[in-house]
C-alpha positions as CSV (number, residue, x, y, z in Angstrom):
1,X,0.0,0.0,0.0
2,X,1.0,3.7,-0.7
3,X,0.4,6.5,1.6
4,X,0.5,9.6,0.0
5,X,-0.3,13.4,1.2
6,X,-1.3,17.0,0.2
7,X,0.2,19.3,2.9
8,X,-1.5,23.0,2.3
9,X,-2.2,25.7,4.8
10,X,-5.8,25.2,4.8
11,X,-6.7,21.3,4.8
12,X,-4.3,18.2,4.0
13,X,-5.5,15.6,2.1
14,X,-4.0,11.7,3.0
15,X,-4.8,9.1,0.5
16,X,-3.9,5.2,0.6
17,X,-3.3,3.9,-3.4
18,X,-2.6,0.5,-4.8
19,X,0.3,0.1,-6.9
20,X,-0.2,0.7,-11.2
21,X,1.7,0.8,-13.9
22,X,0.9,4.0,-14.7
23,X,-1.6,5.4,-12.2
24,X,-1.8,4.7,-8.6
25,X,-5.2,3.7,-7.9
26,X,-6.9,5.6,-4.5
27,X,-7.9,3.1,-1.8
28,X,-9.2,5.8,0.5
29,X,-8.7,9.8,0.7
30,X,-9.8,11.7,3.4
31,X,-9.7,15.6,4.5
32,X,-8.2,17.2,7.6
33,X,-8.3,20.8,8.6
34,X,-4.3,21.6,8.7
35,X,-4.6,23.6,12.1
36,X,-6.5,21.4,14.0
37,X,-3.2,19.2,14.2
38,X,-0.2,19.7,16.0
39,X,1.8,18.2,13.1
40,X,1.7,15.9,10.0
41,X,2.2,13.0,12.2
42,X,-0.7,12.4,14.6
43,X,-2.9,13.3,11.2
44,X,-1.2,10.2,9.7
45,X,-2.1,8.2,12.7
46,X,-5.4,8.9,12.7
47,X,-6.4,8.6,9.1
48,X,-4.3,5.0,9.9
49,X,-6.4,4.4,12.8
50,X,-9.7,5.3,10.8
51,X,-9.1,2.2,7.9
52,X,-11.4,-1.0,7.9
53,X,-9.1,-4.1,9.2
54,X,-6.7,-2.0,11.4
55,X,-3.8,-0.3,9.8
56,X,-2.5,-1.2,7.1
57,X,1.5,-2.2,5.5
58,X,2.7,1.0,4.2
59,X,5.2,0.0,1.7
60,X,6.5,3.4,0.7
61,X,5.1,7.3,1.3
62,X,5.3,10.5,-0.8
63,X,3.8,13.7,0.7
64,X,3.3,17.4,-0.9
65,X,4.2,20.2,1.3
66,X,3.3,23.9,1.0
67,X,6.3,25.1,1.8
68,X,10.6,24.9,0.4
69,X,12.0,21.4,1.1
70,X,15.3,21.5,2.3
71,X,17.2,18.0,3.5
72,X,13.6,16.0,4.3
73,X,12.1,18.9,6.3
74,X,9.7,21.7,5.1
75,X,8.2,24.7,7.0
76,X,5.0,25.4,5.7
77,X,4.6,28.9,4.3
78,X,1.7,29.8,5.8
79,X,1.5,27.2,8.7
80,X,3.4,27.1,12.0
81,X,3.8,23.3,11.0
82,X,7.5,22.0,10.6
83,X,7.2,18.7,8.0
84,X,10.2,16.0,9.0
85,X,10.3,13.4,6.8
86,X,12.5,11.5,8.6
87,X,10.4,11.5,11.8
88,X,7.6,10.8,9.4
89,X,9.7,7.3,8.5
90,X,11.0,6.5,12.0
91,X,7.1,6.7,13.4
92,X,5.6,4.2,10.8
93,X,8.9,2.2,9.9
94,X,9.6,3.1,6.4
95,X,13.0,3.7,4.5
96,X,12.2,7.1,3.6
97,X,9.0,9.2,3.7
98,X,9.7,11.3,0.3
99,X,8.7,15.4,0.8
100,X,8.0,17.0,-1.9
101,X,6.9,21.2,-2.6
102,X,3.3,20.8,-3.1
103,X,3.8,22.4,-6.4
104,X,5.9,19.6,-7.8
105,X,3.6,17.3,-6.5
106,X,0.6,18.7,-8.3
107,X,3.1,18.7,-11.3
108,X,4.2,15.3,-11.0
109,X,0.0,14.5,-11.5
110,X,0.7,16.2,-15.1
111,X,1.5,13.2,-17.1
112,X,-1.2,11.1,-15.7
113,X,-4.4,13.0,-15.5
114,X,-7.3,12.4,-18.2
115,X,-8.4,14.4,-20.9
116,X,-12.0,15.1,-19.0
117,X,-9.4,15.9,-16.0
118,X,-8.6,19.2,-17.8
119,X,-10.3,22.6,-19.0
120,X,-8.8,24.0,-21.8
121,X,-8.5,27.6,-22.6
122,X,-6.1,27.8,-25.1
123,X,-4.7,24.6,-27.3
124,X,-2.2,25.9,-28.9
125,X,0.2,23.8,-30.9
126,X,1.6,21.8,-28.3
127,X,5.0,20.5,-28.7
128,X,5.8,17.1,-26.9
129,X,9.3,17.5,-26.6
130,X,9.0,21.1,-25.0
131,X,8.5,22.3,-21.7
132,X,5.5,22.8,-19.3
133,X,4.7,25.0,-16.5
134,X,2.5,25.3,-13.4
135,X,0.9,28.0,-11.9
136,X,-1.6,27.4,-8.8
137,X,-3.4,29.6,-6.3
138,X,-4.6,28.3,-3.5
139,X,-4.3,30.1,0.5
140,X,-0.8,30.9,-1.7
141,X,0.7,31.1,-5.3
142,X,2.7,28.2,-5.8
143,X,4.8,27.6,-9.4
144,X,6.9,24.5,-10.6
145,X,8.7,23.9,-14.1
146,X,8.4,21.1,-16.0
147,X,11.6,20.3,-17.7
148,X,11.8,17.6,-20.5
149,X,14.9,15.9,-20.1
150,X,13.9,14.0,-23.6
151,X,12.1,11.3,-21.6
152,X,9.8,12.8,-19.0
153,X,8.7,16.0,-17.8
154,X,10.7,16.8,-14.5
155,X,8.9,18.9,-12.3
156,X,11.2,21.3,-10.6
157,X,10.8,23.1,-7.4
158,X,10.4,26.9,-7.6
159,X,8.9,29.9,-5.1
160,X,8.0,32.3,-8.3
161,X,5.0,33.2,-6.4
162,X,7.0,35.2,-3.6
163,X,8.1,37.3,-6.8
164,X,7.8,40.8,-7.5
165,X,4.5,41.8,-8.3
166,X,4.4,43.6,-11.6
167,X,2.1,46.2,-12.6
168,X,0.1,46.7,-15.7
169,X,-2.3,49.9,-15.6
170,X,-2.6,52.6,-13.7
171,X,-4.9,50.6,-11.3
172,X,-2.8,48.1,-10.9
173,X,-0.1,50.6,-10.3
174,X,-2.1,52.0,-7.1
175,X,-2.6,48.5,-5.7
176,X,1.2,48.0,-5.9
177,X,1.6,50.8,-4.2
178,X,-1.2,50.1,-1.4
179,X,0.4,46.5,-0.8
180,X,3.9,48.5,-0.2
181,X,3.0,50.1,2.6
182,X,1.0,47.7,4.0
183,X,3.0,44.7,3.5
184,X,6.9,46.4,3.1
185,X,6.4,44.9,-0.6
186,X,4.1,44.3,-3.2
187,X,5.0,40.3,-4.6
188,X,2.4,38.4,-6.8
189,X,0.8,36.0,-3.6
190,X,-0.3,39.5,-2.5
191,X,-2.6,39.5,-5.0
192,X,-3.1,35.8,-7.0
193,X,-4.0,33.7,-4.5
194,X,-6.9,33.6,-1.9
195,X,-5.4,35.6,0.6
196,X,-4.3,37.6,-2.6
197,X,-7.9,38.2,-2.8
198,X,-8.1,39.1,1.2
199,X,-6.1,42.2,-0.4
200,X,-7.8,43.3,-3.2
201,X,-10.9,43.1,-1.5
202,X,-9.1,45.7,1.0
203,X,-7.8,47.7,-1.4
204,X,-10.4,48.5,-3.6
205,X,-13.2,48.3,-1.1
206,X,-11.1,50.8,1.0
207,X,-12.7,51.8,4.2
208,X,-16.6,50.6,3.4
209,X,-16.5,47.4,3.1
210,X,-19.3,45.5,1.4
211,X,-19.5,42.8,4.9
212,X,-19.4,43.6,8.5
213,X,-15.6,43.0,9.0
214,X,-15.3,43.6,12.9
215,X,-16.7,40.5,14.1
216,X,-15.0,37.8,15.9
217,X,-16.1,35.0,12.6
218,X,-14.4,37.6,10.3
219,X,-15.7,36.4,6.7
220,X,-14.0,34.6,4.1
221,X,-13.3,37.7,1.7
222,X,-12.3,35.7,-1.1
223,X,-15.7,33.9,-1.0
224,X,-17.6,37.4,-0.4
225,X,-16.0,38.6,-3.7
226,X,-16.3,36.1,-6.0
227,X,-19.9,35.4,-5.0
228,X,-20.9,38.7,-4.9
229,X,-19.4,39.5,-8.7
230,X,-21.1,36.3,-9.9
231,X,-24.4,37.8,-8.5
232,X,-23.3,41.3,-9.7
233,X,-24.4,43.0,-6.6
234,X,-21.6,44.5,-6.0
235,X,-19.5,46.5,-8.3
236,X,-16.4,46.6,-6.4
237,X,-16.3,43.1,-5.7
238,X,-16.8,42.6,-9.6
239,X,-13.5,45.2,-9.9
240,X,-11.9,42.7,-7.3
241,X,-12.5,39.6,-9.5
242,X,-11.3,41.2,-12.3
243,X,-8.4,42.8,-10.9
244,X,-7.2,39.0,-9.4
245,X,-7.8,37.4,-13.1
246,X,-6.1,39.8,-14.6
247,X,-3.0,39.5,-12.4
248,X,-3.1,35.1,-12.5
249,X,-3.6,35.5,-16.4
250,X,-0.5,38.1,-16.7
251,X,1.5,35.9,-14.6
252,X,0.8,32.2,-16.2
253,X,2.2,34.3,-19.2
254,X,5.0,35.3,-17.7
255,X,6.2,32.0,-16.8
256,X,4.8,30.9,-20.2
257,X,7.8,32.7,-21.4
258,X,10.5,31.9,-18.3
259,X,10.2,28.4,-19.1
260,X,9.5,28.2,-22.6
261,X,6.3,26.1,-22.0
262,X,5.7,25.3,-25.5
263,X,4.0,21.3,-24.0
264,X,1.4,23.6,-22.0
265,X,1.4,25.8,-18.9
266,X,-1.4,24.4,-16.6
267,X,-3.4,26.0,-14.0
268,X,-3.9,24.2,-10.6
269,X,-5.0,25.2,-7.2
270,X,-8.9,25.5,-5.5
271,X,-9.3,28.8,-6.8
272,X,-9.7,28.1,-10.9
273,X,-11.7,25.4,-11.2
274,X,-14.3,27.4,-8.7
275,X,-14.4,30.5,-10.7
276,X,-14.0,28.9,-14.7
277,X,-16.2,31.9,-15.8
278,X,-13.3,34.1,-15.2
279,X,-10.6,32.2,-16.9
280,X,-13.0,31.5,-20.2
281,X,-14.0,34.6,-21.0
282,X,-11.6,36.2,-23.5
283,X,-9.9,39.1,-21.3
284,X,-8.9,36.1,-19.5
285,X,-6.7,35.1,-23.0
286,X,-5.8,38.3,-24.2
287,X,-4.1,39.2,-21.1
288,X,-2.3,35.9,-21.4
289,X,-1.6,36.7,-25.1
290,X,-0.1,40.3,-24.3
291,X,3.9,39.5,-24.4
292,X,4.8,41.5,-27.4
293,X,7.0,40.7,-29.0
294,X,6.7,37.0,-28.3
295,X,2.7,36.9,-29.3
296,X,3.1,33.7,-31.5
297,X,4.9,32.1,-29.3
298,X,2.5,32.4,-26.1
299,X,-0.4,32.0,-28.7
300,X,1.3,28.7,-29.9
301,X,1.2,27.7,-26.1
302,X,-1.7,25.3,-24.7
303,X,-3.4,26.5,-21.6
304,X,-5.6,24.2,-19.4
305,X,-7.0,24.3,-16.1
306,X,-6.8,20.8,-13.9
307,X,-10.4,20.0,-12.6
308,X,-9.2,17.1,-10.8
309,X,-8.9,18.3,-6.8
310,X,-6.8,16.0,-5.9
311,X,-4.0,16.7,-8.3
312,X,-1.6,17.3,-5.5
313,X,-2.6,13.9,-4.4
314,X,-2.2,11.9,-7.2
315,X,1.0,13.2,-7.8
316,X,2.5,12.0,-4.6
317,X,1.1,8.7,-5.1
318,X,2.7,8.9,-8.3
319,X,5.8,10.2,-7.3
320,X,5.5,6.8,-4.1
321,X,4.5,4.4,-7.1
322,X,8.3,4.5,-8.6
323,X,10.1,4.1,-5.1
């Protein structure tokens, strides 16, 4: 049996697989709330705990992390959680407990999803011995490369969303400015991602908000926002959507072009496949498209969004398949 993971600053998803040839195939997944544990281990032993028949022979483990990896531990970005792999192995008696940046895992799920697995935006021309790309955003912006070493696409760790966050317009310009003094900086997490869109809801909604904000159950903003624009009852929460697709579409170009990504760039993370409207209408493309001089070559690139929400998942278990 495989025991695999999705580490993210939100909830953690722990799946046991079956060996494939190709495709690990999920035995059981279940969902944790990240905070509610005082570390990846306990989690482990409870999910164990929870399976029919007592717990079973883990023969190898993988496990996603939101967070850098560095020497089999990982501090998660946005957790106070500290990820040992090692101690992950000692506790449950396996060689090695594989960590992975949750990124690469999603990426190492690339190669195995289904066509019905996948929205596309843009097809493109795809070239199989190019590159590929990742973008995600999730509680953070996470990105990964997808190098083609001739044989395979090899994911590639990478923390591109702690970037600089450029500006476009003039708007833009004053959001960039309004994250600066708020933040010290203004990088591109600030803004694509769903505490990204904690900030643009700030900034544009200014001091009225749209929702009581000075309760003790502060609201999901990100939620507010995008339910509010797909209702259209409020105009500055529409101006928030628009400013956040803007920004994710401007950025999958940009590392479109750092990684020459002429197999596909792919968009992963919860917050895509919950808001598709925004990512097919065709600002969504043309904002994507607008890297003049190299406009054939992004329009040449295919562009798809992963529906499966397990990607990060799946990839781990792939990732635990080969050891």
């Amino acid at each position: 049996m495989l025991l695999a993971g999705d580490v993210g600053g939100t909830k953690t998803l722990l799946g046991l697989f079956a060996r494939a040839p190709h495709r690990p195939n999920p035995i059981a997944v279940a969902t944790f709330p990240t905070t509610d544990y005082d570390g990846l281990v306990p989690m482990i032993r409870e999910f164990l705990r929870q399976q029919p028949g007592g717990e079973p022979l883990i023969e190898a483990a993988c496990f996603g992390v939101a967070g850098p990896v560095l020497h089999d531990s990982a501090r998660l970005t946005n957790v106070s959680w500290t990820v040992d792999g090692r101690a992950v192995a000692l506790e449950f008696g396996l060689s090695r407990a594989l960590l992975l940046n949750d990124l690469v895992a999603v990426a190492h799920s690339v190669a195995v999803l289904h066509p019905e697995e996948l929205q596309v935006l843009q097809p493109g021309d795809p070239n199989p011995n190019g590159n590929a790309a990742l973008i995600a955003a999730g509680t953070g912006l996470g990105e990964s490369f997808l190098f083609n070493d001739g044989r395979h696409l090899v994911p590639a760790a990478s923390e591109g969303g702690h970037g600089d966050f450029a500006a476009r317009s003039p708007r833009e310009w004053e959001m960039a400015e309004w994250l600066t003094r708020q933040h010290g900086r203004a990088e591109v997490e600030m803004v694509v991602s769903g505490l990204g869109l904690d900030n643009v809801y700030r900034f544009v909604h200014g001091d009225t908000p749209c929702v009581v904000l000075d309760t003790s159950e502060t609201p999901d903003l990100a939620v507010v926002a995008s339910t509010r624009a797909k209702a259209g009852s409020c105009a500055r929460c529409v101006e928030v959507m628009d400013l956040f697709a803007d920004a994710y579409a401007a950025e999958a170009g940009n590392l479109a072009l750092r990684t020459v990504a002429t197999r596909g760039v792919f968009i992963g993370g919860g917050i895509a496949p919950k808001n598709l409207e925004l990512l097919t209408r065709p600002r969504f493309l043309e904002v994507f498209r607008a890297k003049a001089p190299m406009t054939r070559l992004i329009e040449s690139i295919p562009l798809k969004v992963i529906l499966n929400p397990h990607a990060g998942l799946l990839g781990a278990a792939t990732v635990a398949n080969t050891i």
